[in-house]
C-alpha positions in Angstrom: -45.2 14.8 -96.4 -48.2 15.2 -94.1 -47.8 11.9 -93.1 -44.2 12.3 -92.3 -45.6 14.6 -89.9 -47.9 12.9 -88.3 -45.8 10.0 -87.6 -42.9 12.1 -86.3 -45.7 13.9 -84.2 -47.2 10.4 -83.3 -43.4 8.9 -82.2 -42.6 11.9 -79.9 -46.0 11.7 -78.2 -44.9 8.3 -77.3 -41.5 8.0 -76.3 -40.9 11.4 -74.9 -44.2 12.1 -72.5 -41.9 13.4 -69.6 -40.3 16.1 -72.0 -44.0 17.3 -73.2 -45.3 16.6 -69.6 -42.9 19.2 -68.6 -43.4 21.7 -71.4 -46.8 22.0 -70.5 -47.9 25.4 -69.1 -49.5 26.2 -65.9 -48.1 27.6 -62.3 -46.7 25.5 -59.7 -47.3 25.9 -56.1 -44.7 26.2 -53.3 -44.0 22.4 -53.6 -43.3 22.5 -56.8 -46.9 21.0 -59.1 -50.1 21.4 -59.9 -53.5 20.9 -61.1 -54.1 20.6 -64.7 -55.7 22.4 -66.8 -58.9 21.2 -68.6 -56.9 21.8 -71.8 -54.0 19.9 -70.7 -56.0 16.8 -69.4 -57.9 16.6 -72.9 -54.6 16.9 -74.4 -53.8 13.8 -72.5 -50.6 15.8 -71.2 -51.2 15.3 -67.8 -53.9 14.5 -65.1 -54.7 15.9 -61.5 -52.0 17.0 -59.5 -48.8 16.2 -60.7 -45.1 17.5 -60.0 -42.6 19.5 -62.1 -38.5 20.0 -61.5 -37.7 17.5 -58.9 -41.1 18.1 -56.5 -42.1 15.8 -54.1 -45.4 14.1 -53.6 -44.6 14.7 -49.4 -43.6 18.1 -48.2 -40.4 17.5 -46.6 -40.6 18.2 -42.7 -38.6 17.8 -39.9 -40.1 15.8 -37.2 -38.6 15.1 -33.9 -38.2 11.8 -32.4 -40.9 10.3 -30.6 -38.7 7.4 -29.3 -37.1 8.2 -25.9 -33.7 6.7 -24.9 -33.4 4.9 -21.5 -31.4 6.8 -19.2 -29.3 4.6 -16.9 -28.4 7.2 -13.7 -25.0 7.4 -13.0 -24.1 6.4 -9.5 -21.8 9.2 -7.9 -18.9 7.3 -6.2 -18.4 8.9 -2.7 -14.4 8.4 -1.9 -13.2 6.5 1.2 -12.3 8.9 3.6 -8.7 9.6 3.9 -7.9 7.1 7.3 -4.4 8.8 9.2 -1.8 5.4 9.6 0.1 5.3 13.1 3.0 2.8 12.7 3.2 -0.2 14.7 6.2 -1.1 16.7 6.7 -4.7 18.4 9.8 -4.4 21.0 10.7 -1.7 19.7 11.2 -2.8 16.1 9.0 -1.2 13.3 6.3 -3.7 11.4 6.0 -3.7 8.0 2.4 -4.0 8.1 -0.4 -4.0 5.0 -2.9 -2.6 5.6 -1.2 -0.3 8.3 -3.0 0.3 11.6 -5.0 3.9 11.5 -7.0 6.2 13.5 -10.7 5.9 13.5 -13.4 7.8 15.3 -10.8 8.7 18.2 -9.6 5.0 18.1 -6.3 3.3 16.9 -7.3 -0.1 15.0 -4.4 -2.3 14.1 -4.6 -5.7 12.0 -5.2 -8.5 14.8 -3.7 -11.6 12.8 -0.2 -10.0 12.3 0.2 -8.2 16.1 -0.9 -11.7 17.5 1.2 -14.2 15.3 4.3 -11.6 16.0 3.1 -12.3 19.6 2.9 -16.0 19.4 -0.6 -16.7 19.0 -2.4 -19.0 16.2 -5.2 -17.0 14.3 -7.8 -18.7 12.9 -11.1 -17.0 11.1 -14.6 -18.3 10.1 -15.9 -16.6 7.5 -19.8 -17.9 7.6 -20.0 -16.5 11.6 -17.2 -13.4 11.1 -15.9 -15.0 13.8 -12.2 -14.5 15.1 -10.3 -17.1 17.2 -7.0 -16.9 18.8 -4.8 -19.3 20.4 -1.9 -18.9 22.7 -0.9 -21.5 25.2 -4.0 -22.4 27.3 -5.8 -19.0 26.3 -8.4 -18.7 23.4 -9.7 -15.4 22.2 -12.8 -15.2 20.2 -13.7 -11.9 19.1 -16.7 -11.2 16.3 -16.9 -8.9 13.2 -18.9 -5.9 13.9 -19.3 -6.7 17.4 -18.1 -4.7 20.2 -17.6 -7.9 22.8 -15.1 -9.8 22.7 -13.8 -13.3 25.0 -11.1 -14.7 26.7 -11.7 -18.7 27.4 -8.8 -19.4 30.2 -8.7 -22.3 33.2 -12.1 -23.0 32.6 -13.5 -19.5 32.5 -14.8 -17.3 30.1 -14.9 -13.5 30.3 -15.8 -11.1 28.5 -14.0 -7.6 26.7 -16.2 -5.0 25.9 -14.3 -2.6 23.2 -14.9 0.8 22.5 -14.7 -0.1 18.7 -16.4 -3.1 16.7 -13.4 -5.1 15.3 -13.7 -4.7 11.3 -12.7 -5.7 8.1 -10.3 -3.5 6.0 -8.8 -4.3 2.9 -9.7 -7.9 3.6 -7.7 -8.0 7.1 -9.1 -7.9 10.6 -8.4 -5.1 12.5 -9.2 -4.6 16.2 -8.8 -1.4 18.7 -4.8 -1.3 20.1 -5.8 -1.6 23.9 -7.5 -5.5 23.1 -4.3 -6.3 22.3 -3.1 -5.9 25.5 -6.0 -6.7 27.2 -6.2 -10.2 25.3 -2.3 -11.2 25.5 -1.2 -8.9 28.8 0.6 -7.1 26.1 2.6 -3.4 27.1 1.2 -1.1 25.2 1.9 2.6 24.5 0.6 5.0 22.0 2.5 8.0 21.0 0.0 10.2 19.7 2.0 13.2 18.3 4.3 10.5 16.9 1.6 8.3 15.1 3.2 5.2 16.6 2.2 2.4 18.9 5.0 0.7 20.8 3.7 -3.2 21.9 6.3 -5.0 24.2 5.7 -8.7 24.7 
């Protein structure tokens, strides 16, 4: 019978040492383990620190991020500012015109290629010098982007316009201050200002 005993004693030593590991007495910490006992380690139940009920061997801790993420500012977009149209009237018939001449700074600026093909001149544009050029009979008109001269080759001559406004570029379309349209063709031109319309008579 003893030796019954011993062998069942012997066979649950060995295939069950989590179950007596567990049963073994002594206090655990906050983390759930602890040392052994001098009892316990002679035993052969345990040794050193050891955890019971689902402890951890790391103290669980909340650590913040050391990696920082790449901020990208955002570029505030500054809306165009709101331009007042005038409509454009060639002997006294309205143009359908897009974009539509507007005021700017005190200045009425109307798109050059329309007014002067309506007129009868030939428009021609070179985009690696900005450069403007007119034709109507024996008159050329050059006139630059962004530069507040422009010239009138006739007979032999050349003289030169001096604007109150650089001719610009709009909504990919050339537009030019109202009074060098008469000055270039010998135009009529008169601006209704209350209105918002320009009146050109050939």
């Amino acid at each position: 019978m003893k030796r019954i005993i011993t062998l069942l004693t012997m066979f649950m030593l060995c295939f069950s040492p989590a179950l007596i590991a567990d049963a073994h007495s002594g206090r655990t910490d906050s983390n759930g383990g602890h040392n052994c006992s001098d009892k316990s380690i002679a035993k052969g139940l345990c040794t050193g620190y050891h955890y019971h009920n689902g402890g951890s061997a790391t103290k669980s801790t909340t650590t913040k991020s050391s990696s920082t993420k790449n901020i990208t500012p955002v570029k505030k977009t500054v809306p165009k500012p709101a331009l007042t149209t005038v409509n454009v009237y060639i002997d006294d018939v309205l143009q359908n015109y897009n974009p539509k001449a507007y005021l700017k700074n005190g200045t009425t600026l109307v798109p050059m290629k329309n007014i002067f093909e309506s007129l009868g001149a030939t428009v021609t544009y070179d985009a690696a010098t900005k450069k403007v050029t007119a034709y109507k009979n024996k008159t050329t008109i050059i006139i630059t982007i962004g530069n507040k001269k422009a010239y009138i080759q006739s007979n032999g001559t050349t003289s030169a316009i001096d604007l109150n406004h650089a001719a610009e570029v709009y909504e990919g379309t050339t537009m030019v201050p109202l009074r060098f349209i008469g000055q270039a063709l010998g135009a009529g031109i008169t601006f209704d200002e209350p209105a918002l319309k320009v009146f050109i008579h050939s």
